[in-house]
N, C-alpha and C positions, 0 to 999 in steps of 0.2 A: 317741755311741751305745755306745761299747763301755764307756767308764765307767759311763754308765746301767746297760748289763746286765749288765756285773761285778756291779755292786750289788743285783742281781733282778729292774730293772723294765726294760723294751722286751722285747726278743728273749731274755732272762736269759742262758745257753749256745748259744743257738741264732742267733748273729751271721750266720756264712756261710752257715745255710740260708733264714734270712730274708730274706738280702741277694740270693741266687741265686733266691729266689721273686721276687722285688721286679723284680729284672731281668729273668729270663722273661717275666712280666707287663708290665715296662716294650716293651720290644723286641716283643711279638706286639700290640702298641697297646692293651693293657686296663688302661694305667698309673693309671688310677681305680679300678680294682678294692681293694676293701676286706680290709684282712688283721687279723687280729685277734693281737694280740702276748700269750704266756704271763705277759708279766708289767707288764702295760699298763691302763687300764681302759677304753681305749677304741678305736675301729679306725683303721685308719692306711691310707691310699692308698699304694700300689705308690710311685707317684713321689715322697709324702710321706714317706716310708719312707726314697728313696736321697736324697734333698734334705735329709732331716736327715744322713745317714751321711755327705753329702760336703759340704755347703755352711754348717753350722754351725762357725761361728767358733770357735777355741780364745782362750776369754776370756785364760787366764792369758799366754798368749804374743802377746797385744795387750796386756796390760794395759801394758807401757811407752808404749805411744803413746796411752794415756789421758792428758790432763791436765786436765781439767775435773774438778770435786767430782763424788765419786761415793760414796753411799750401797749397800751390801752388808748387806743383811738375809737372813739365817737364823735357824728354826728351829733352837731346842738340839735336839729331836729328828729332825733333818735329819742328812742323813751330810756330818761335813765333804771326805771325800774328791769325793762328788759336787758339794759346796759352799764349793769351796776360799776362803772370805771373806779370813783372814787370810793366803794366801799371793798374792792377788789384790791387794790393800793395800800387800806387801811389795814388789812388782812396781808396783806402777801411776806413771805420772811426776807424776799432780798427788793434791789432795790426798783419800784416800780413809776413809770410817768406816766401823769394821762392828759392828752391834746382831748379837748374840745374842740371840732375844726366847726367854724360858724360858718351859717346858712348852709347846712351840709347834711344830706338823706343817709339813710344805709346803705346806699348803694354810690356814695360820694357827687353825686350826679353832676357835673360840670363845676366839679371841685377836686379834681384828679391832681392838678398840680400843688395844690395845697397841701394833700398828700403823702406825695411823692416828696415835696420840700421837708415835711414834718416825719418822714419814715426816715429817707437816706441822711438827716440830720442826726435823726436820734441813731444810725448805724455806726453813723463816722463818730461819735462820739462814745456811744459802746463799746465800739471796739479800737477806739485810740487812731481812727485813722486822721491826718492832715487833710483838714477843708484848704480849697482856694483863696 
């Protein structure tokens, strides 16, 4: 969360007032109540709200006790700070790949097939299957 809103998007500056609404909300039992984030596109429940601020995993400080192959795809126009690929890689105990797919949002945006070539490549390969 605070990464995120460093960067603009959830709560942008506004971490402790959103978090102190969240919990208000949570504690008078309206923790479904709908909050709309300045820098969000969509609404977030009170409780969804402190469940992500408290229960979301820090990948990079798991990533040692990663050891299964692991695929790390980002967008070149994605922030790597929000999308630490290569320090997640440097970290991780097995073995890890990371695709920068170029000219490519977070949301892949009319780069789907590049994707999809770059995911089911690295499947058939993980798991030993025979490409065409």
């Amino acid at each position: 969360m605070e990464r995120t809103s460093k960067a603009g998007l959830m709560a942008q500056d506004r971490v402790e007032e959103f978090t102190a609404r969240a919990s208000e909300l949570v504690a008078s039992g309206r923790g479904r109540e709908l909050m709309l984030m300045p820098g969000w596109w969509y609404a977030i429940s009170a409780e969804s709200y402190l469940d992500r601020l408290t229960e979301t995993p820090d990948g990079l400080a798991l990533a040692p006790k990663i050891k299964c192959p692991t695929l790390y795809v980002r967008g070149d126009k994605e922030s790597r700070d929000n999308y630490p690929a290569e320090d997640f890689r440097t970290r991780a105990s097995g073995p890890c790949d990371v695709e920068i797919v170029q000219d490519c949002d977070h949301f892949y945006s009319g780069r789907e097939d590049a994707i999809q070539a770059v995911v089911s490549s690295w499947l058939a390969k993980a798991l030993r299957l025979s490409t065409p």
